[in-house]
N, C-alpha and C positions, 0 to 999 in steps of 0.2 A: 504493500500500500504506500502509493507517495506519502509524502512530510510534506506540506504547503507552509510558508515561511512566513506568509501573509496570504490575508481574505486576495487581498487587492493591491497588482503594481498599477498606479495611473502615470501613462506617459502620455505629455502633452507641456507646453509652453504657458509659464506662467507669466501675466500680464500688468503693466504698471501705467494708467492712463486716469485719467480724469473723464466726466460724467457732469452732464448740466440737464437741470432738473428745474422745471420753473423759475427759471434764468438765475439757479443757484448752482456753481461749481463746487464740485467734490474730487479729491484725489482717492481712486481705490487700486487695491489690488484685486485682481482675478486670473480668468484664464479658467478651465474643465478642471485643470486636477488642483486648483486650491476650494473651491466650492466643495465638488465632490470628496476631497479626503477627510477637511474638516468634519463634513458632516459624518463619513466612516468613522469618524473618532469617535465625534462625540454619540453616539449611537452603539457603542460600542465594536466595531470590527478593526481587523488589522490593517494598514493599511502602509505603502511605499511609493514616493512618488518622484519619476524622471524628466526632468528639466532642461530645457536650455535659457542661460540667460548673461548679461555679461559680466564682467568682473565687478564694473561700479554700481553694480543694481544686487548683489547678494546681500544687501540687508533684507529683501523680502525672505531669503531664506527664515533668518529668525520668525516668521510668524507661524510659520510649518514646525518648527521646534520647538515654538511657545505652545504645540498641543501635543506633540510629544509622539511627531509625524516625522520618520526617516525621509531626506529627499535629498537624492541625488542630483547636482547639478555637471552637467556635461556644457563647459564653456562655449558662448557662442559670442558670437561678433557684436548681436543688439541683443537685444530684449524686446519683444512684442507688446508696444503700447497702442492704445488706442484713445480717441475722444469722443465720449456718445454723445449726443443730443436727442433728448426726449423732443418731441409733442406734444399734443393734448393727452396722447396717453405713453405709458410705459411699452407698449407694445409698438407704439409710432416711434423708432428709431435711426437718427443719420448715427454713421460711422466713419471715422475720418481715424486713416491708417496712420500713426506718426512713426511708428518703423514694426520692421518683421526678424525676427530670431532667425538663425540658422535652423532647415529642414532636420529632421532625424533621419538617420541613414541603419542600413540593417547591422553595420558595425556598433550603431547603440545598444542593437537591445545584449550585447554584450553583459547589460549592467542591470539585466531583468534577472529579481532573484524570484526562488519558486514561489506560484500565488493559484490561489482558486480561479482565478480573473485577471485578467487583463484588461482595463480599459484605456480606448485612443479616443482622444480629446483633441481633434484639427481646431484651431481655428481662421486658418485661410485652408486654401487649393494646394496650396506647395508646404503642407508639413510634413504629411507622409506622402508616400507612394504605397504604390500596386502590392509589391515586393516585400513592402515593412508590413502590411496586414498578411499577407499570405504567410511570411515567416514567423510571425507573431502567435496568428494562428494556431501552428502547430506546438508553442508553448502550455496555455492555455484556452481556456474558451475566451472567446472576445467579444466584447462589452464596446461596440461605438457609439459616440455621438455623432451623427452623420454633417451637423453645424457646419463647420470649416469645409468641408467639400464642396459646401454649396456660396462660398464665401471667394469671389475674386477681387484679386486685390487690382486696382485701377489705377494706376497715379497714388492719391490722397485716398483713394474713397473704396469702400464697399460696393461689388456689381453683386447679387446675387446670381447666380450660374445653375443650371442642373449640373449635375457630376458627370460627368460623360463617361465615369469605369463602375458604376453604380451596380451592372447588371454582375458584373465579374469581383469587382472588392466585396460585393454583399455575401457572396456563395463563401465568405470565410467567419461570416459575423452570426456569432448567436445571439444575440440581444442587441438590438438597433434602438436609440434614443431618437427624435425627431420632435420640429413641434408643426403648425398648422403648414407655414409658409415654406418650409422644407419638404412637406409632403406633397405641396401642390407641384414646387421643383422637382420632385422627383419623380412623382406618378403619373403629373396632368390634372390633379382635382386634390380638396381638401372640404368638397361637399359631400363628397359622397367616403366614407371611410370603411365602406364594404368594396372597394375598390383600392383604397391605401392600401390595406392591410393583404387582401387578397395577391394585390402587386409584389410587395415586398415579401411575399410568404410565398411565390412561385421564385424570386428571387435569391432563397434558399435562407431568410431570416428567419428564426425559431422563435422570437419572442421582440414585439414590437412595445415600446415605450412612447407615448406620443401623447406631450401636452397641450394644452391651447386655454382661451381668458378663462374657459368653463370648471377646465379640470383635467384630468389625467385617464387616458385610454389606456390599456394592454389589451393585448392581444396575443394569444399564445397558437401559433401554425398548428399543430398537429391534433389542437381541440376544435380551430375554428370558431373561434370563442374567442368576443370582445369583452370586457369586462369596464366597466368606468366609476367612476368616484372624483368629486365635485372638489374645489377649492373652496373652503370656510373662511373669509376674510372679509373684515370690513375697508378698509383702505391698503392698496399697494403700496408698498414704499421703497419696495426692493427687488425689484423686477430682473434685473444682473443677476444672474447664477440659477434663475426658476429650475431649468431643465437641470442641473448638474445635479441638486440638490433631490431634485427631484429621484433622480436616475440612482442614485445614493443611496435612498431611503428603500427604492425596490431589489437593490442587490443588497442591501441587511436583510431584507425580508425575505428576500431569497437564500440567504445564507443560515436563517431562522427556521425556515423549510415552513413558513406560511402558505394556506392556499392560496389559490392567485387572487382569489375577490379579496380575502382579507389585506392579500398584499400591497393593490390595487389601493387600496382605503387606508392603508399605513402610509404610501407613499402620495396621497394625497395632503393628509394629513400632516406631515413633517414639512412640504412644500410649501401650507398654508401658512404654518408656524413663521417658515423663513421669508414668507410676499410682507411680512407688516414691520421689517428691517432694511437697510442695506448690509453687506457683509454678507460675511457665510453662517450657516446655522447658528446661536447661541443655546437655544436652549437644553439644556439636560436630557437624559433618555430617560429621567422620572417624568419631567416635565409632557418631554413628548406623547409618553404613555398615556398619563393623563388625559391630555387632550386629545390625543387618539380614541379613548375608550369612553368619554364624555359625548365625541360629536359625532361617529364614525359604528360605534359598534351598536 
């Protein structure tokens, strides 16, 4: 029987930019695997996460260690900032690129120690390749967030894109993350999600994650079975990280060996928690519980 060293390696590019919000600017940190790890902490799982970023920006390191998160940083040139501007709402977002970290190359996952999971966190076009999920792959199972795929970089600015290796990267992905405007990129529709799901499920995805303003879909291929569970929140305030957080919440619950509806409503639930903050999770897995088995059960 393998030894797993960790629940969870996340590789992916962690991000240092600023966020204007009702024409108030905030400096945060993000990127897929600070979102997602924290909340594997605090939730309890194990968790490792692989980085690129440059030498004068390793102070974000210390916030990964102030939860008492291993994270490997593999030096690169920049660091991956960005500046968002909101809209009227959190979902109405510009993205104005101010630089891009160096790609992962298959000599990184070198630095992948044994895990139950693997998840890749893009957040442009050019972080991984074809070749880093295929190799990855055969590591362990894999966990994407399809995000960055669909994310070209312009000049300054964000084009969203379909993925054009969507039909071939996916035949390696067993849990696909997505939220509304990704699935319309990738499928042609985000009306009909008997047609999302059915797409990415001939595409050779095992289990779909897919949020949007409403709440949270899974979808599991070999049941044919959507399963959904609502977001409980009065005001958003923390829109940055939804999906990570989200995606977090269903691989503890997967890791808990929950059935899928409950798991579905756990990871509703914990996403809720984290919409009425910015930052990544705060609250406690008492906390959580709580509110999980108050609103949810």
């Amino acid at each position: 029987m393998m030894l797993h060293q960790y629940d969870i390696c996340a590789i992916g590019h962690v991000t240092k930019g600023i966020e204007v919000y009702e024409g108030k600017p905030r400096e945060y940190i993000g990127g897929a695997p600070y979102f997602i790890s924290i909340a594997l902490k605090k939730l309890g799982s194990s968790v490792m996460v692989v980085t690129k970023i440059r030498d004068e920006d390793t102070d974000i390191l210390l916030r990964f260690k102030e939860h008492g998160i291993e994270i490997l940083n593999i030096k690169s040139t920049k660091t991956t900032s960005f500046r968002i501007d909101y809209g009227l709402t959190l979902d109405d977002r510009q993205i104005k690129v101010v630089s891009v970290a160096d790609p992962f190359n298959l000599e990184d996952l070198s630095f992948y120690k044994e895990s139950k999971y693997i998840y890749i966190g893009p957040l442009t076009t050019k972080d991984f390749s074809l070749e880093f999920i295929k190799e990855a792959s055969k590591k362990a199972p894999l966990v994407l967030d399809v995000q960055g795929f669909t994310r070209e970089v312009s000049g300054d600015r964000i084009v969203y894109v379909d993925w054009p290796l969507k039909k071939e990267g996916l035949k390696y992905v067993s849990i696909c993350k997505l939220d509304m405007r990704e699935a319309e990129l990738l499928t042609g529709t985000s009306e009909d999600l008997n047609i999302v799901f059915d797409t990415l499920s001939n595409w050779g995805v095992k289990e779909v994650v897919l949020t949007s303003n409403k709440g949270v879909h899974l979808y599991i291929s070999n049941l044919k079975k959507n399963y959904f569970a609502p977001f409980i929140v009065n005001k958003v305030l923390g829109r940055i990280g939804r999906g990570d957080t989200c995606l977090a919440a269903y691989l503890f619950a997967k890791l808990e060996q929950m059935p899928f509806e409950k798991a579905v409503k756990f990871a509703a639930a914990v996403t809720s928690l984290k919409l009425c903050y910015p930052g990544p999770l705060r609250n406690t897995k008492e906390e959580v519980m709580k509110f999980f088995e108050n609103n949810y059960m």
